[in-house]
N, C-alpha and C positions, 0 to 999 in steps of 0.2 A: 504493500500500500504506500509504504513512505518512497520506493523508488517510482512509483505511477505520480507520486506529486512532485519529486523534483526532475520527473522526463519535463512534467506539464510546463512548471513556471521556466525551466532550461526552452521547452518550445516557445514559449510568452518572449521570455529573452531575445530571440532570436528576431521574433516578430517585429520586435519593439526596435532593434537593430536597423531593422530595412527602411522602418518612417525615419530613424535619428536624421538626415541629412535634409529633413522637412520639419520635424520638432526633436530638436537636440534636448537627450534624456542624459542626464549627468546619474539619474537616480535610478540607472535602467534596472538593476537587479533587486532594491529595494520593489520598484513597480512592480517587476514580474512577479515578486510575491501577494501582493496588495490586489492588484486587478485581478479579473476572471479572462478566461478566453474572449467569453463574450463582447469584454470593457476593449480588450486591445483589438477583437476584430473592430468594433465600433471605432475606433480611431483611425486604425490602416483607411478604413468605410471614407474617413472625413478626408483624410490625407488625398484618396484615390478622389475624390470630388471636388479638391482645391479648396476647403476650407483655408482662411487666412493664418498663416504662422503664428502670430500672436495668439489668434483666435483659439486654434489649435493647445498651444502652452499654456494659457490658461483654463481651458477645458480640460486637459490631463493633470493641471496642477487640485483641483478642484475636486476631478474623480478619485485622486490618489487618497484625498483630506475625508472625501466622502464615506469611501469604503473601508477606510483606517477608520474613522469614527463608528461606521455601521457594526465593525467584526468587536470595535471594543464596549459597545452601546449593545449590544446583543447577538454578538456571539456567533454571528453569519455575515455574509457578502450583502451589497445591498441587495435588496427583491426589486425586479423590473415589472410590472410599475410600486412607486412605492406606494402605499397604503397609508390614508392620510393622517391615520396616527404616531406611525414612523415620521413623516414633516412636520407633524406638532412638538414628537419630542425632540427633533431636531432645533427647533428654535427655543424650546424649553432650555435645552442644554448651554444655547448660545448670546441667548438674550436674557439676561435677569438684571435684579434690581443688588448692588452690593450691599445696599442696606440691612437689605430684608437677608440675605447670607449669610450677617453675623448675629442675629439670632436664632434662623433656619436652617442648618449645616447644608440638611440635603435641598435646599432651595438651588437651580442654577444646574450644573453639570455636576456629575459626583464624581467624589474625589477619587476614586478607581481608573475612573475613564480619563479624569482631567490625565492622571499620574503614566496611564498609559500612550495616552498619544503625547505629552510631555517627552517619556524616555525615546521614543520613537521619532522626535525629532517635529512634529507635527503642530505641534503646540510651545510657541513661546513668548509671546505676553503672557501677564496674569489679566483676570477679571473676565468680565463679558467682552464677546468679539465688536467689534464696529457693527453697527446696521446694514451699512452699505457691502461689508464681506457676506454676509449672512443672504442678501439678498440675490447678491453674485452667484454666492453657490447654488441658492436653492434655483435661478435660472439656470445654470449649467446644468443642472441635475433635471430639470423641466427639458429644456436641450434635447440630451443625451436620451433621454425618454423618448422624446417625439424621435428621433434619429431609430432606434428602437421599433419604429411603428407602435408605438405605445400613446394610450393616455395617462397620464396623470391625475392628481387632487390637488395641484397647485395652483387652481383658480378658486380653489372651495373658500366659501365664506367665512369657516372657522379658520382656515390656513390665516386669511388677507386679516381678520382681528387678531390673531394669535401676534403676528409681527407687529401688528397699529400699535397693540398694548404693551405690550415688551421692548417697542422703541421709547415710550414714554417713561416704560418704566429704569429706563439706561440714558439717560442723556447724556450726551457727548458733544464736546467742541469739537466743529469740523476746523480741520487744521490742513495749511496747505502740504504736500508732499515735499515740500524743499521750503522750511519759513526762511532760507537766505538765498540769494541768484547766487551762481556762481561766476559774476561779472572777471572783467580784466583784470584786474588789480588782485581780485584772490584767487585767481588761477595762476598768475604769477606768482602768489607764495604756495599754493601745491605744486607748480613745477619746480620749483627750487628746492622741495624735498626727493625728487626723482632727477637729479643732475647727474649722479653717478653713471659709470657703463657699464652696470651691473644686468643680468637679465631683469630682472623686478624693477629695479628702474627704469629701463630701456621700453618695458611691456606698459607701466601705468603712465609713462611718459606719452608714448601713442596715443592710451586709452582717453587720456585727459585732452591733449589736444587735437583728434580725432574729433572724439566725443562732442564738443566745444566748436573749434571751427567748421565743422559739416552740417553745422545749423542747429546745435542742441540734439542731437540725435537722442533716441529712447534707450535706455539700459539694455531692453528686449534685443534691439537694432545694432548695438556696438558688440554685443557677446553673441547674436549670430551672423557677426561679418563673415563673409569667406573671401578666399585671392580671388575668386571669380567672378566677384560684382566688382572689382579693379582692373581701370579700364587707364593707361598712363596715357596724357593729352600732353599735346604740345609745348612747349615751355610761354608763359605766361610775360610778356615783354612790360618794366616798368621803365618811368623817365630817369634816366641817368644813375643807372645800376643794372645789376646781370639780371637775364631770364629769371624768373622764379621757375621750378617745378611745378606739375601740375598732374591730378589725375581727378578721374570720377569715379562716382562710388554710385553703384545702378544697386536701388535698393528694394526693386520690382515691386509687388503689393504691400503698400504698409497700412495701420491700422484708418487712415484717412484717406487714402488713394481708391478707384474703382477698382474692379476686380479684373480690368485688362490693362491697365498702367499701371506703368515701368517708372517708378521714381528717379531721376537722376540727380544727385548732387556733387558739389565740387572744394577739393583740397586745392591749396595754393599755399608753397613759400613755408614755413618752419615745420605745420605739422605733417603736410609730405615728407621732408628728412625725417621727423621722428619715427612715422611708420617706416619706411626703407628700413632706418636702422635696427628697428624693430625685427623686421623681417627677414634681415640679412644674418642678425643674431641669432636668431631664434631657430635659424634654418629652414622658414617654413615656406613653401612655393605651391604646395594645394591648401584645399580643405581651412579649416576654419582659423581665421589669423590670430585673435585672441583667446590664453590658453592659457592653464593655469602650470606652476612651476611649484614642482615636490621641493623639500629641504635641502636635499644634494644637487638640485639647478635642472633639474630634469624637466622639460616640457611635453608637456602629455600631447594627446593626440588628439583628445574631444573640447569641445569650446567652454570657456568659460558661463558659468551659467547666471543668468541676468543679476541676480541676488548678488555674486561676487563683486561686480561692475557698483553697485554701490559699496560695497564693506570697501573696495581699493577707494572711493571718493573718500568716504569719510575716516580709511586707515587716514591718508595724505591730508585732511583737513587740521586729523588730532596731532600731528607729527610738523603740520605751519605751526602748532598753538593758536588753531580757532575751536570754537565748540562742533565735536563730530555730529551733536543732537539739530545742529539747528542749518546741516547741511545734507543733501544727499543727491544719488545722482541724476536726480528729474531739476536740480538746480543750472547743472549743466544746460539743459534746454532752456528753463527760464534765465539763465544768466547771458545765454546767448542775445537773446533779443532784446532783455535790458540793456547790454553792452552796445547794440547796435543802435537804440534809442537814443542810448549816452551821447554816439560819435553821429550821430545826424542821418545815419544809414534810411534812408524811404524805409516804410513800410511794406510797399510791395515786394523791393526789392530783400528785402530779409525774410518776407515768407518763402520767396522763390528758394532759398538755403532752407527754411525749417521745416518748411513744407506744411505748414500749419492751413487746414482749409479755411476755418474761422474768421476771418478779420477781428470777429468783436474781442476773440478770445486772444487771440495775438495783438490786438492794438491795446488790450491790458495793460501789460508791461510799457505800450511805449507811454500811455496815458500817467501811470504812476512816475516815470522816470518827468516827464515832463511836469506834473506834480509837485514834483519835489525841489526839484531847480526852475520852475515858472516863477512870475510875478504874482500870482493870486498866492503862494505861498510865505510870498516876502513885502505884502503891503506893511509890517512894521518892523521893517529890517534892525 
């Protein structure tokens, strides 16, 4: 019996192999424990139909949280479809009131299950989850259903009060994902912490000015570049100095693009050397350019996973001597377009780099920057 379960999850493995180069599984062998045949046919399903990459990462990040909760919440895999009181005590577990916790032990998630998906790596805030994750998953789990040819009970009326009440009953400050940009000036003190020609410096040195000049790219985006959306252009002619270097980074469907365009955007002048040298170091000429480095300098073979892309921002933020809490790597992106607000950059022309489809949501950042250094700020100078 025990060798029919480890053929199964070694077949799951395997599976799971053949989408990596569509959704990069850093977690592959943990999954193939986690998921059912069923769960990983269902993705190959999405992968073979062009679901979007993001799409896809956070749909198996999701199923993985799902079915680790289900096996520790009771004792099985999820049931397809689920049963609407498996969704009720899913939000029972996720939404409570801290209050009512320190007089009601078993109020909330019980300490069994919190302690389990804790050591499994699944679970690492304390307290109630955000609304907003809570709601994420139960759509992806609604998703994955319908994908399924399944219905669900996730429009039922005791589901939609179950979450009304238990949002009320958790209030939470919405907080933005980076409360600092990561403007010019402080990217200049985290590159000054990766000066060295070490590979770890050499690799966050890229990542940071990569990341930054190519428009604010996403975490998602920078840890699944590959050499093959690098495209080297022409040398880039300034007044009264040498070419700069030049390439494009073709980043085909992203999460704000149609489902038939090819994103392009473009490197020019220092952060081109720093990928080169990255690259040239690293020895890497396929497959996925950012990678993570063992103890002994070793660089592995599978791409860094989105997660890591912020712990190296905010290693580099605590290592300037700023607060790591009050930066991360989605500041890169807002830092970009503040920074462009700062030096006068049009707005169009900054989106054409961030690829931002929004205006209202992109002329944000330039409206605060302009805020802040206008006249209506400084009527009593």
């Amino acid at each position: 019996m025990e060798t029919d379960r480890s053929s199964n999850i070694s077949a799951r493995a395997e599976t799971l192999d053949t989408i990596a180069a569509v959704l990069p599984i850093d977690r592959r062998d943990k999954l193939a424990e986690l998921l059912t045949d069923q769960d990983v046919e269902t993705l190959r399903h999405l992968v073979n139909e062009g679901m979007g990459e993001n799409t896809l990462r956070a749909l198996t990040s999701d199923l993985a949280y799902l079915e680790a909760w289900s096996l520790a919440a009771i004792g099985a895999p999820l049931p397809w479809p689920a049963p609407e009181a498996l969704l009720l005590k899913f939000v029972a577990h996720h939404l409570w009131d801290p209050r009512r916790r320190e007089t009601d032990p078993d109020h909330g998630m019980p300490s069994g299950i919190d302690q389990t998906l804790r050591e499994d790596g699944f679970l690492r805030s304390f307290g109630p989850h955000a609304p907003d994750t809570v709601r994420r998953r139960l759509a992806s789990w609604s998703t994955l259903t319908k994908w399924r040819g399944l219905e669900g009970a996730f429009a039922s009326p005791a589901l939609k009060s179950a979450i009304r009440l238990a949002v009320r009953a958790t209030p939470r400050q919405r907080r933005r994902r980076s409360a600092k940009a990561v403007t010019g000036d402080v990217l200049a003190k985290l590159l000054a912490t990766c000066a060295g020609d070490n590979l770890r410096d050499l690799r966050d040195r890229a990542i940071l000015m990569v990341g930054f000049a190519s428009g604010g790219r996403r975490r998602s985006e920078i840890a699944g570049l590959r050499k093959e959306q690098l495209t080297i252009e022409a040398p880039v002619t300034v007044d009264g100095g040498a070419p700069l270097p030049s390439l494009s980074i073709h980043l085909g469907r992203t999460k704000t693009s149609g489902a038939e365009h090819d994103e392009v955007v473009y490197l020019t002048g220092r952060p081109v050397d720093a990928l080169n040298a990255w690259l040239a170091a690293s020895k890497i000429d396929s497959g996925s350019v950012f990678r993570s480095i063992d103890r002994w300098g070793n660089v592995s073979r599978r791409a860094l996973d989105p997660k890591a892309v912020n712990d190296i921002v905010k290693q580099r933020v605590a290592m300037a001597g700023l607060d790591a809490g009050e930066f991360s790597a989605h500041g890169l992106r807002s830092g970009y377009l503040t920074e462009a607000a700062n030096r006068g950059v049009p707005l169009p022309e900054a989106m054409e780099q961030s690829r931002h489809r929004s205006v209202q949501q992109a002329s944000s950042y330039y409206n605060n920057a302009t805020r802040r250094t206008g006249r209506a700020a400084r009527l009593l100078p």
